[in-house]
C-alpha positions in Angstrom: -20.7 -10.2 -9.0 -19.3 -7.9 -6.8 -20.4 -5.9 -3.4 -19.4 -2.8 -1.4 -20.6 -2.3 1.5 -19.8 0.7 3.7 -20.7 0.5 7.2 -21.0 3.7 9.5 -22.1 4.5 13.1 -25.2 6.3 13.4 -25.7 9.7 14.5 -25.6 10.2 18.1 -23.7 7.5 18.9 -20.4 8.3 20.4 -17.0 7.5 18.0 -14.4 7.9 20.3 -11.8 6.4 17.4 -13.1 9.3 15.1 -12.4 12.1 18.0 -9.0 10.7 18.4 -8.3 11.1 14.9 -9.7 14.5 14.6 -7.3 15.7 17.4 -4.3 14.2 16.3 -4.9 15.7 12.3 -5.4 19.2 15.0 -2.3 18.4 16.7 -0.3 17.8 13.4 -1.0 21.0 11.8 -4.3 20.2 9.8 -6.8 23.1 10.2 -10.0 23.2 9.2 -11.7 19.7 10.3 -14.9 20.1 12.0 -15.3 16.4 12.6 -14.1 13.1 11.9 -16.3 9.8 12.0 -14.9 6.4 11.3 -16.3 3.3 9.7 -15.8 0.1 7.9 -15.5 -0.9 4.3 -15.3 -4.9 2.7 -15.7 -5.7 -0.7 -17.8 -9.2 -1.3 -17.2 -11.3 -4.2 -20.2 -13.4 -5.1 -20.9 -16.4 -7.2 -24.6 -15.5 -7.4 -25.5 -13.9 -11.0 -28.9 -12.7 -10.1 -28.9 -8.9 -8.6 -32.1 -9.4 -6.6 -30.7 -12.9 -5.1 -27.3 -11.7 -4.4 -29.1 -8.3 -2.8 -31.1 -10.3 -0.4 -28.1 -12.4 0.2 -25.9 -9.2 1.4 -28.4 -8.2 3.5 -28.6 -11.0 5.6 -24.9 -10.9 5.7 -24.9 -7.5 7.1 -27.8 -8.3 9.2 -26.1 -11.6 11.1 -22.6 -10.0 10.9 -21.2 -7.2 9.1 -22.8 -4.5 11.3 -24.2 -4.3 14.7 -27.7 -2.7 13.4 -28.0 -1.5 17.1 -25.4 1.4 16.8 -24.1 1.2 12.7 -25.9 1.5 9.8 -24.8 -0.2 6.3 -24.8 0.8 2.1 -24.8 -2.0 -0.1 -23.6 -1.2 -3.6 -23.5 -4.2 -6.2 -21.6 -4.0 -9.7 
């Protein structure tokens, strides 16, 4: 089975790596970009065949690891 998981900062907290990237698309000729907020991406391979086993298993993954739940929130998506 396999996971996504996109992690992302939650609003109000400050992305100074996304304002720096929003300046530099300004600086190189890209108009039009209100905003830019970074995050993170993995994909998981897992052994586990059942969806509601593997589910729990990603979210303690994300929990312990994957994202700081203080300042990012995470999307798990399993196929």
């Amino acid at each position: 089975m396999k996971a996504k998981i996109k992690v992302t900062l939650k609003n109000g907290v400050l992305d100074p790596q996304g304002k720096a990237i929003e300046g530099a698309l300004g600086s190189m000729g890209f108009g039009g970009v209100g905003s830019v907020r970074q995050g993170k991406y993995f994909e998981v391979d897992l052994t586990e065949t059942d969806r509601a086993k593997a589910q729990t298993t990603l979210k303690a993954m994300c929990e312990k690891l994957i994202a700081n739940t203080v300042i990012e929130n995470y999307e798990i998506e399993l196929s």
